[in-house]
C-alpha positions, -999 to +999 in steps of 0.1 A: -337-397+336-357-383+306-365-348+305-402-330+290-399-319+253-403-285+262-375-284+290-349-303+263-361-277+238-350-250+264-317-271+273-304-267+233-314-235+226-292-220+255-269-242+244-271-226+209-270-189+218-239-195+239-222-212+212-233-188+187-223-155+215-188-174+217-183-177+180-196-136+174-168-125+203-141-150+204-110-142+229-079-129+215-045-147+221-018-132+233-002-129+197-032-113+185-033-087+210+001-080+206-005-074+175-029-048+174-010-031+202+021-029+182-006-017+152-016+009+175+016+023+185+036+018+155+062+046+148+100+038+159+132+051+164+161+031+151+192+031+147+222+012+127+243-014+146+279-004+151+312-020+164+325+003+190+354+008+214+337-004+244+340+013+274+327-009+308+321+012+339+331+011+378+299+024+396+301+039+432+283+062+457+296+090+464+289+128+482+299+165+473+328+181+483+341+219+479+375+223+472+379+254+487+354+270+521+359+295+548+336+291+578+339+326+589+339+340+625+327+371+650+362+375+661+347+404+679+318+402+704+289+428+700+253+437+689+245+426+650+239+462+636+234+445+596+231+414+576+236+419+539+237+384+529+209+355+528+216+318+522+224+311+485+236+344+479+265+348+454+292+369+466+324+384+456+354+387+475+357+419+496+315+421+499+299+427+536+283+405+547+275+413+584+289+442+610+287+445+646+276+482+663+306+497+661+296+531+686+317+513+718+346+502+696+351+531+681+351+555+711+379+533+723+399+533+696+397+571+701+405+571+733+436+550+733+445+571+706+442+599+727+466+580+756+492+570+729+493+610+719+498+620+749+521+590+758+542+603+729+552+638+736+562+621+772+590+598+747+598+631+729+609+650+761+626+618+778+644+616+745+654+654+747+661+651+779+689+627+767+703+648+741+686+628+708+670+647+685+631+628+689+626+625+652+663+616+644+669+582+631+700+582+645+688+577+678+703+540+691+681+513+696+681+500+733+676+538+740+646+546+716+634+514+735+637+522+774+625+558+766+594+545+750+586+517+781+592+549+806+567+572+787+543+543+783+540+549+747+549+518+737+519+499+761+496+530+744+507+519+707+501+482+715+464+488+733+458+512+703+465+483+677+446+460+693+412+486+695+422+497+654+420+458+646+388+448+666+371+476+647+381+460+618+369+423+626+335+444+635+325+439+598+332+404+585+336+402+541+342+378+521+373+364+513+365+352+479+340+346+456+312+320+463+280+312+474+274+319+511+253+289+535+248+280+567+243+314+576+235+322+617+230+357+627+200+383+629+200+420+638+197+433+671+214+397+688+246+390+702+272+376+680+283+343+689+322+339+688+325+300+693+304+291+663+307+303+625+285+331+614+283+313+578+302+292+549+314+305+521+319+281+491+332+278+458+309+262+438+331+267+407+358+240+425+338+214+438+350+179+443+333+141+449+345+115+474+336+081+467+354+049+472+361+021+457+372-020+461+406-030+469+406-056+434+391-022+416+423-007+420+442-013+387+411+002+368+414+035+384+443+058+377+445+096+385+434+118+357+412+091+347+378+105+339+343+096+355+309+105+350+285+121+377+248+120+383+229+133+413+204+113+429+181+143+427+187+147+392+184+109+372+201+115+340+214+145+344+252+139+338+283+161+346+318+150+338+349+146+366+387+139+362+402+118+393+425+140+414+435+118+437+434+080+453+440+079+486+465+049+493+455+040+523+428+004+525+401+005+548+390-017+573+363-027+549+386-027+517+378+004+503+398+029+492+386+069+490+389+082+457+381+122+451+371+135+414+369+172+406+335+181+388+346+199+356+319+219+352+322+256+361+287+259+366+283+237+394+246+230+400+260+202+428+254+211+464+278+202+494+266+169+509+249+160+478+244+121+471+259+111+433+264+080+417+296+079+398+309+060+366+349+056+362+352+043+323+374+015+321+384+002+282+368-031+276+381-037+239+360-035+209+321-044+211+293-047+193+268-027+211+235-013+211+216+014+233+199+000+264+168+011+254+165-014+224+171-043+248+138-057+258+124-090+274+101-114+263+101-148+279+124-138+305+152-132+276+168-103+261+156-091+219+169-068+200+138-058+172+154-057+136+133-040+112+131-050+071+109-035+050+087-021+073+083-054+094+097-057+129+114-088+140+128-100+172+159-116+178+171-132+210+206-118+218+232-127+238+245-101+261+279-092+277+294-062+295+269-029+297+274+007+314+250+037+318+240+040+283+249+007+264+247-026+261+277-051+242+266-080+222+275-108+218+257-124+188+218-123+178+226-095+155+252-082+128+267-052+121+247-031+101+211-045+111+184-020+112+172-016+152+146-004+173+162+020+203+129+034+207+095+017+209+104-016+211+083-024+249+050-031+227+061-045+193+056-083+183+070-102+161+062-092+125+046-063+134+044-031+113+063-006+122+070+030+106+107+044+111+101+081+126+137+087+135+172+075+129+196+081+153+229+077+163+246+062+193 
């Protein structure tokens, strides 16, 4: 089929302006554009590559624990006259923190102590009566004690202590210092004897229970220490010593392990959720940050940098924990790295060293 001069005319130049569009804007290859990323964001942190002793970590769940809590009681029913304290509050030991009314209470305290007066000048004339001396010591026993069940003072003195110390539970303080939670009670209500009016806990003793494999057991040894890190808080570490392992296997094979949380400044709640690190020697290493470990074609490179220029090497990898990894060969000790900034660089790329650190 033969086209008309003008429409073939047509045909080429089309064809022309698209080859000459494609030759003004050709598409960048991968390489390229790497490349002017890694131009674009050039500036590095490195570091030098060290042998180290190695240290391989256990990693469990675990929660929060105080070592040492009061749930306090009413041990004495009545109407809430004050709350001092709110939940969070930091208290010290001997502090108020709620009190019943104490108007009933106290007019029975007065009265018994009124009965038990006049309950005693009946033992005084019983014990006349018999000759003693009332204020004598020398008065026997088993007399002193039949005199005093006669007169009723000794009923009087018993109801009496039993008023005095009911007066005293009226107010319930703290029995040492800590932060107060779970706090249940509101002015003008009824106390509530069968359920605690708050916690008190120390947050400067606070503990975490995890647990770990059966065939984990010969890496964990009391006084061995861990490292914690809330869930709440990623990277945020605190440091722990192991107190105890509790020898006793679960059903499942695990075995609870508690760790005191060093720290005197607790910022870990009861209940909280941690993940926790037990160090376990695993010889000498070489080993780099994780941060300079990065993929490309589904395998791990370490970036070297010589004179400026950035250059990948694949690596072969071995043990790791939270903050390095160990190497196994791909790169010497000594070698220039990249711990920061290596996710964009190509091969050969330029790069400019704006830190050197130290792992």
């Amino acid at each position: 089929m033969k086209f008309p001069t003008v429409t073939r005319l047509t045909l080429a130049t089309c064809v022309a302006i698209n080859i000459l569009a494609c030759s003004e804007n050709p598409q960048p290859t991968e390489e390229e554009a790497n490349q002017v990323l890694a131009e674009e964001q050039r500036r590095v942190t490195v570091a030098v590559v060290k042998e180290i002793n190695f240290n391989e970590n256990i990693v469990s769940n675990g929660k929060v624990k105080p070592m040492r809590y009061a749930d306090l009681y009413w041990e004495t029913s009545g109407e809430i006259a004050e709350v001092c304290v709110k939940n969070g509050d930091y208290v010290r030991s001997g502090a108020l923190i709620a009190r019943i009314d104490t108007f009933e209470l106290s007019r029975n305290v007065l009265s018994i102590k009124t009965d038990m007066e006049k309950s005693r000048l009946s033992l005084h004339d019983i014990l006349i009566g018999q000759g003693f001396d009332p204020n004598s010591d020398d008065i026997p026993q088993n007399q002193r004690e039949i005199a005093e069940i006669k007169s009723g003072y000794r009923q009087a003195k018993i109801q009496y202590e039993l008023q005095a110390e009911k007066l005293r539970k009226a107010s319930i303080k703290v029995p040492f210092d800590g932060v107060v939670a779970n706090l249940d009670a509101h002015v003008n209500n009824r106390t509530n004897t069968g359920k605690p009016l708050c916690r008190v806990i120390d947050m400067n003793n606070m503990t975490v229970e995890f647990t770990i494999i059966e065939s984990e057991l010969p890496q964990v040894s009391k006084g061995a220490s861990v490292r914690i890190e809330a869930f709440s808080a990623p990277g945020e570490y605190a440091q722990g010593t192991i107190t105890d392992i509790n020898p006793v296997v679960e059903a499942n094979g695990t075995i609870v392990v508690h760790a005191a949380i060093n720290s005197r400044e607790s910022t870990f709640f009861e209940g909280m959720n941690v993940r926790v690190w037990i160090n376990k020697n695993a010889g000498r290493h070489i080993a780099v940050p994780k941060g300079a470990v990065v993929m490309r074609s589904g395998k791990p490179v370490v970036f070297s940098v010589d004179k400026g220029i950035a250059k990948w090497n694949y690596v072969e990898t071995t043990v790791e924990n939270a903050d390095l990894i160990a190497i196994k060969e791909g790169i010497n000790i000594g070698d220039t790295i990249v711990v920061d900034g290596a996710t964009d660089l190509a091969h050969n790329a330029p790069v400019i060293i704006a830190t050197t650190t130290d792992y």
